[in-house]
MIDOSE-1310 file (N, C-alpha, C; in nm, 2 decimals, decimal comma, always signed):
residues 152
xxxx	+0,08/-0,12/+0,00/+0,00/+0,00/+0,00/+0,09/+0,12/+0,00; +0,02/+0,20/-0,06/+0,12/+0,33/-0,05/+0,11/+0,40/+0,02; +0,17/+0,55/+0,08/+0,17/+0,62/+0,22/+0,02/+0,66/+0,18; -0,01/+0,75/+0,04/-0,13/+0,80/+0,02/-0,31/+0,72/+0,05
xxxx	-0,27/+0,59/+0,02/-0,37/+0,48/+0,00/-0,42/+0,45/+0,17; -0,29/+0,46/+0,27/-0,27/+0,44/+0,42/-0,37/+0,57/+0,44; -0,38/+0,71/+0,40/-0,44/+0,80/+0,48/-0,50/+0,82/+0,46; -0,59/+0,76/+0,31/-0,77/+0,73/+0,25/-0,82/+0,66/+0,38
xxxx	-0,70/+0,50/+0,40/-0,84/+0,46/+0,45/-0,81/+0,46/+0,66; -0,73/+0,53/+0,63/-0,73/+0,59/+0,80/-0,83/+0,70/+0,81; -0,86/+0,79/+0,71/-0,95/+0,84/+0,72/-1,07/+0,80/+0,74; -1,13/+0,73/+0,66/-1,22/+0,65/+0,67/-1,27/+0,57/+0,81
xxxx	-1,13/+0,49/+0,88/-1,10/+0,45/+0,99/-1,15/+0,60/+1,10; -1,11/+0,71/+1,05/-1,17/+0,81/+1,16/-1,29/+0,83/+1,08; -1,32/+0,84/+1,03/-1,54/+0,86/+1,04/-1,56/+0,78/+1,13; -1,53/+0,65/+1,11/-1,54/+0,55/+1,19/-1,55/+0,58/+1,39
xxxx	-1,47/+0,66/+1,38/-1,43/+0,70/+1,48/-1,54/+0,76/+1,57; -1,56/+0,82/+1,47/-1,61/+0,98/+1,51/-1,83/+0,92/+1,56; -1,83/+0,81/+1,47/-1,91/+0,73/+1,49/-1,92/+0,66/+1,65; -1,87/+0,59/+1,66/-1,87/+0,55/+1,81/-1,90/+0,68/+1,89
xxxx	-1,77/+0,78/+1,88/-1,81/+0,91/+1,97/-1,92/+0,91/+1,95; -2,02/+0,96/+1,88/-2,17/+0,99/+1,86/-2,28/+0,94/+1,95; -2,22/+0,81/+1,97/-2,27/+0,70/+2,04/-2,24/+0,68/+2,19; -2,13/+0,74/+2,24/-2,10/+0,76/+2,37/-1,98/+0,70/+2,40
xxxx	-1,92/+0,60/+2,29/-1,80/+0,52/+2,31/-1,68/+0,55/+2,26; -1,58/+0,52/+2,32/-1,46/+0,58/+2,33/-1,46/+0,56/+2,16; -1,40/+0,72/+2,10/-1,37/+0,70/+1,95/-1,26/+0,64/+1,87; -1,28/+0,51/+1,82/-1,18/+0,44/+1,76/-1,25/+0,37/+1,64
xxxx	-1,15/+0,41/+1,56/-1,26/+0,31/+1,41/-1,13/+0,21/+1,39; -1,16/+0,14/+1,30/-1,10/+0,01/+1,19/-1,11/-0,04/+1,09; -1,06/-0,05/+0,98/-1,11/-0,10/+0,86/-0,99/-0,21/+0,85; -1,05/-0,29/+0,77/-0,98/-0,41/+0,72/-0,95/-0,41/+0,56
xxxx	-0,87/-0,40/+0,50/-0,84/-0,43/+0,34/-0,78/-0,56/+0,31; -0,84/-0,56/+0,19/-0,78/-0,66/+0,12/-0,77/-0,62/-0,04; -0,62/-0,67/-0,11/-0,67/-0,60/-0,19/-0,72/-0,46/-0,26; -0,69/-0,36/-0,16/-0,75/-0,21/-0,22/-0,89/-0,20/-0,18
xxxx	-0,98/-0,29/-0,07/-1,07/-0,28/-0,10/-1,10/-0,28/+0,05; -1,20/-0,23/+0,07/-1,26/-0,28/+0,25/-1,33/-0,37/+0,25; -1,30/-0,44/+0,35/-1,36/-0,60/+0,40/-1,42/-0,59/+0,51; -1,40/-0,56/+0,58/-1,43/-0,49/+0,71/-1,41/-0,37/+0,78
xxxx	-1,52/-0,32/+0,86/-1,51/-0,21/+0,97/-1,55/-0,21/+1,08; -1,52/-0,10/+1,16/-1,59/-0,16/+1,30/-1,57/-0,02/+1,36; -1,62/+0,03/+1,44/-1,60/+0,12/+1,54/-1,61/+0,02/+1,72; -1,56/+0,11/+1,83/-1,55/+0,07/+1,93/-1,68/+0,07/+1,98
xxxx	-1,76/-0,06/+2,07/-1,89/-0,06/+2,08/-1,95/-0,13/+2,24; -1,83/-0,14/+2,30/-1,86/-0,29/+2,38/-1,95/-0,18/+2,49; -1,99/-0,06/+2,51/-2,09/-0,02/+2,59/-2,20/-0,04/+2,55; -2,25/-0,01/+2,40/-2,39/-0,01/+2,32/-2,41/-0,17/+2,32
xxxx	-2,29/-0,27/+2,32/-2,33/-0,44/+2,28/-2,31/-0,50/+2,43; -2,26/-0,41/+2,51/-2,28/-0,50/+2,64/-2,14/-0,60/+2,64; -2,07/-0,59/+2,55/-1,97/-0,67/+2,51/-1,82/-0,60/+2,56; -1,73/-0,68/+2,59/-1,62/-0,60/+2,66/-1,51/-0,63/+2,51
xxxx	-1,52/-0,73/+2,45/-1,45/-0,77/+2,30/-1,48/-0,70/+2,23; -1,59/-0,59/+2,22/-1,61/-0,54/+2,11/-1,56/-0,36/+2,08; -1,44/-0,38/+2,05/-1,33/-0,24/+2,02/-1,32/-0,28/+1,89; -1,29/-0,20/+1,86/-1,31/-0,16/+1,68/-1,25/-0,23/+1,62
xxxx	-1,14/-0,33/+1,64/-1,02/-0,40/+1,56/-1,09/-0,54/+1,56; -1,15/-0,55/+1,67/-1,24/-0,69/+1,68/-1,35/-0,73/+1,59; -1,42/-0,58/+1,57/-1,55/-0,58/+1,53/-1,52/-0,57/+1,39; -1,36/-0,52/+1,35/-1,37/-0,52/+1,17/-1,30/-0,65/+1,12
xxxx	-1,23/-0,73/+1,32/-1,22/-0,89/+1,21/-1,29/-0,94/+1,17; -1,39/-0,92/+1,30/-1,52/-0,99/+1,26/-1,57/-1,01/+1,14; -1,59/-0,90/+1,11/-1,66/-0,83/+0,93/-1,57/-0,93/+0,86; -1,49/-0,86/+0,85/-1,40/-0,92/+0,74/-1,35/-1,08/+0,74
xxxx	-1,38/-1,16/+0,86/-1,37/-1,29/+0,89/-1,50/-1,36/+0,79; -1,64/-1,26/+0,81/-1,73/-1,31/+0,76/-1,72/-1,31/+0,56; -1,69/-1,19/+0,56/-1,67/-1,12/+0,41/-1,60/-1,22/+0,34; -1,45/-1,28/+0,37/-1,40/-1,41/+0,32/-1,46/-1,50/+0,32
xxxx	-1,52/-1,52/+0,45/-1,58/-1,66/+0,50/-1,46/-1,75/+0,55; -1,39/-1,69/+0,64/-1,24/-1,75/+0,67/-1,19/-1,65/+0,82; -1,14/-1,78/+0,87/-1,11/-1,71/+1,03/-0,94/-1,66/+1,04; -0,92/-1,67/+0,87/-0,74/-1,62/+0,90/-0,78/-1,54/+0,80
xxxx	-0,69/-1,41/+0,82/-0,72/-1,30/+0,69/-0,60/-1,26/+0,64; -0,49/-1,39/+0,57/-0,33/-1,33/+0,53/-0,39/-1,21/+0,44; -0,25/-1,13/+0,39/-0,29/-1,06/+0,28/-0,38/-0,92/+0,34; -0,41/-0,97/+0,43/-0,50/-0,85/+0,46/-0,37/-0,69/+0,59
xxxx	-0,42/-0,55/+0,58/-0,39/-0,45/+0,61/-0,52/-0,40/+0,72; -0,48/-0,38/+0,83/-0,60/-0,34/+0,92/-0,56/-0,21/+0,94; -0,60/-0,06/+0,99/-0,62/+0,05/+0,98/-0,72/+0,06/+1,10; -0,65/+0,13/+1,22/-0,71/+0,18/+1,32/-0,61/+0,28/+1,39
xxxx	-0,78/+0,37/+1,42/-0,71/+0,52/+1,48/-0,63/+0,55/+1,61; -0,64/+0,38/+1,70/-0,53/+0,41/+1,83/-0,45/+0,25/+1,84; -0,36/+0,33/+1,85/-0,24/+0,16/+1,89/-0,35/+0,02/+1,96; -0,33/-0,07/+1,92/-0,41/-0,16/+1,98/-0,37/-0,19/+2,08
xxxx	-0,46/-0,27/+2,22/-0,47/-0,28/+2,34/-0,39/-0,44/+2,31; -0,35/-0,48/+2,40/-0,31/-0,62/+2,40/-0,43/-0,79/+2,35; -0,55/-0,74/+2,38/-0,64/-0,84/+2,32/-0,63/-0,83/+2,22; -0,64/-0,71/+2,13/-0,69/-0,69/+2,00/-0,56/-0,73/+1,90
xxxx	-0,43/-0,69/+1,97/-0,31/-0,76/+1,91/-0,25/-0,90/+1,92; -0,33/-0,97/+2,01/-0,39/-1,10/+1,99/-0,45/-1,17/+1,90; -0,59/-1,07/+1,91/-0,67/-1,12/+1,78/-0,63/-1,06/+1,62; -0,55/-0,97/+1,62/-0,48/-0,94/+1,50/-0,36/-1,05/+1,47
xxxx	-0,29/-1,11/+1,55/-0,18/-1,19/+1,52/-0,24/-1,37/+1,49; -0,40/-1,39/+1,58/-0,44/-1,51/+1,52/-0,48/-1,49/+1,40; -0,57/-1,42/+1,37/-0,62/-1,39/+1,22/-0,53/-1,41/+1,14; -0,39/-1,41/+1,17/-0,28/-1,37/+1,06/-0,28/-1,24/+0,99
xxxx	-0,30/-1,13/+0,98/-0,33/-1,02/+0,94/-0,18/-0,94/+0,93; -0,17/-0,94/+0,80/+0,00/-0,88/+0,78/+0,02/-0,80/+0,79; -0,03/-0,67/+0,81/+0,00/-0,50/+0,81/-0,09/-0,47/+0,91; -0,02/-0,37/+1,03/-0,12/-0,31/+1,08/-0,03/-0,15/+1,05
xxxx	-0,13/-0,07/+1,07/-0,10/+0,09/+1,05/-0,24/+0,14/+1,14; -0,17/+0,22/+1,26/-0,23/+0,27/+1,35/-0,19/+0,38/+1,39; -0,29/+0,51/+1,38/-0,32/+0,65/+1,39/-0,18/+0,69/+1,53; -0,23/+0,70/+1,62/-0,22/+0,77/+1,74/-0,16/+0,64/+1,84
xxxx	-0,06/+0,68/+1,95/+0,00/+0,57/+2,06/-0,11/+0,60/+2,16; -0,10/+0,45/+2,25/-0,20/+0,46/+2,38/-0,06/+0,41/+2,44; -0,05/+0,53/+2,52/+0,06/+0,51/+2,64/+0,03/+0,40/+2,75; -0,10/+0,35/+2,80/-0,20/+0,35/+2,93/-0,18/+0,19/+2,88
xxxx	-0,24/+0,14/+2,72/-0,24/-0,01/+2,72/-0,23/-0,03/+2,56; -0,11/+0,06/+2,51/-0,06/+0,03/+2,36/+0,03/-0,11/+2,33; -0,03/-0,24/+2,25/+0,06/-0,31/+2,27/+0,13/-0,32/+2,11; +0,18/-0,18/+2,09/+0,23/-0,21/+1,93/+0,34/-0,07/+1,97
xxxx	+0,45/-0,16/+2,11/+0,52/-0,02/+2,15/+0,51/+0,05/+2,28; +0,39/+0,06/+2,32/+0,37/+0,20/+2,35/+0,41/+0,17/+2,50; +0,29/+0,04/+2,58/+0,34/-0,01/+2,69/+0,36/-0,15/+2,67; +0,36/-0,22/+2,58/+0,35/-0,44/+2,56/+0,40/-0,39/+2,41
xxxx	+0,51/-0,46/+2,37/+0,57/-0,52/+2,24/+0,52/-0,62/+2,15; +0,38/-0,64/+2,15/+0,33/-0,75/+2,04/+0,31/-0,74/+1,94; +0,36/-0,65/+1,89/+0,33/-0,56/+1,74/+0,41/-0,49/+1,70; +0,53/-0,49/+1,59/+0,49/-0,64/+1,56/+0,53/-0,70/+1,61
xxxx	+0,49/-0,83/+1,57/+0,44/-0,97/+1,62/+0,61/-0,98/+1,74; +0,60/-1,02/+1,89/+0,66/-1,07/+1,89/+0,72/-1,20/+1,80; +0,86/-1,23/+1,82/+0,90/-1,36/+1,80/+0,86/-1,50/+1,81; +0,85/-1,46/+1,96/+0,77/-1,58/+2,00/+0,62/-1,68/+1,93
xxxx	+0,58/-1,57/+1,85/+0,43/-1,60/+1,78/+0,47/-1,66/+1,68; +0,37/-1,77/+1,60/+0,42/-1,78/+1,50/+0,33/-1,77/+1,36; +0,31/-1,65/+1,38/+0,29/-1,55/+1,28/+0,34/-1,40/+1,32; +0,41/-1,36/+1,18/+0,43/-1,21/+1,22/+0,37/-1,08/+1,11
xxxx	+0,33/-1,00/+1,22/+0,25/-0,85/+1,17/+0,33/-0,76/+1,16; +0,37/-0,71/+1,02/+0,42/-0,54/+1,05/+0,35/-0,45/+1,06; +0,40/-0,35/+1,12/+0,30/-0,27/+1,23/+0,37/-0,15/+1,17; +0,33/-0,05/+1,16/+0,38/+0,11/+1,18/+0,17/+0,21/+1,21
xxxx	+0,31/+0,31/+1,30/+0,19/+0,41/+1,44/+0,26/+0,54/+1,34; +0,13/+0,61/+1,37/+0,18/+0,79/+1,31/+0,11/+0,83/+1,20; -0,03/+0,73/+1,13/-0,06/+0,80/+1,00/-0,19/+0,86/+1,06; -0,20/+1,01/+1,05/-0,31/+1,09/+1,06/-0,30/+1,11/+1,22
xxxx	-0,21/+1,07/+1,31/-0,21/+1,06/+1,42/-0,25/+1,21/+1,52; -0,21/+1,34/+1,47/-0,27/+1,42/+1,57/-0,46/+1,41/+1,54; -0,50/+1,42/+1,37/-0,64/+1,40/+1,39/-0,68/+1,35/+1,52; -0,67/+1,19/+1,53/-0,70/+1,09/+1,61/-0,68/+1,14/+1,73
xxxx	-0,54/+1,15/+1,79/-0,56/+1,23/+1,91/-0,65/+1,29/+1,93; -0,64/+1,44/+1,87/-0,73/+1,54/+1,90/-0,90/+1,47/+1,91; -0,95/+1,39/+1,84/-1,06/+1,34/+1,86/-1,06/+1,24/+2,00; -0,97/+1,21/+2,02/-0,95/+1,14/+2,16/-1,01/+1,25/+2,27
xxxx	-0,86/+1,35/+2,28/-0,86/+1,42/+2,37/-1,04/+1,51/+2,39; -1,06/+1,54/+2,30/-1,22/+1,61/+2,25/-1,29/+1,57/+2,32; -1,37/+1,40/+2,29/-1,39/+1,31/+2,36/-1,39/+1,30/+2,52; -1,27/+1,30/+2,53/-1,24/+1,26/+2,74/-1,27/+1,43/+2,77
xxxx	-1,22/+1,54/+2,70/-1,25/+1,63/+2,76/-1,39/+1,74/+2,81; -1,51/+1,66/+2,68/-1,63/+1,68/+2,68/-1,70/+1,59/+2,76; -1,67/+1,46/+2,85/-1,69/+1,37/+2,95/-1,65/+1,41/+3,13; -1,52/+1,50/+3,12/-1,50/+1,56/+3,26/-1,56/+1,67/+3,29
């Protein structure tokens, strides 16, 4: 993918975003590609579904698990607006999912860096994800910080 093609669909990944906000949930979107194409999306939801699994990287495996009809997504590029949490870089490393590209760092529970190294992939796994953090990244913040600061 190219740097340009990365900040179409991080964009997109923030509508995404900005969706959940709307909703009352912390703003994070995700899209899944395959191919140049979206397969999946998901915004952060686990307050509206009652679901604690359901943050935006889950909800666009999900999609995109069903869109193939397949519980491994090689080949595929995921696009989300905050470093993922250590579940989600879990469930990105089972999927097999080869590229992650993520907006903005979560200092608090980043595990691509920020505070846990699973992204990419530790060694120890055996599959590995390359990972790069920083596309559209102050947008993302600033919709973060907006967010927690319209809550206090």
């Amino acid at each position: 993918m190219s740097p340009s093609n990365d900040e179409g669909f991080m964009q997109h990944a923030l509508a995404l975003a900005e969706r959940a906000a709307d909703h009352g949930e912390v703003p994070v979107g995700a899209v899944v590609v395959a191919e140049g194409r979206i397969i999946g999306e998901g915004w952060n939801q686990p307050i509206g579904r009652h679901d604690p699994t359901a943050h935006a990287e889950i909800v666009a495996l999900r999609a995109a698990a069903q869109t193939l009809q397949n519980y491994r997504l090689p080949g595929t590029t995921l696009y989300v607006t905050l470093e993922p949490c250590p579940m989600c870089a879990g469930a990105i490393v089972h999927a097999r999912v080869d590229r992650v590209v993520f907006a903005t760092t979560d200092p608090r529970s980043g595990a691509a860096g920020s505070m846990f190294d699973l992204l990419p992939s530790d060694q120890r796994f055996n599959h590995y994800t390359q990972c790069e953090g920083g596309v559209l990244a102050e947008q993302s913040a600033m919709l973060l910080r907006d967010f927690f600061r319209a809550r206090r």
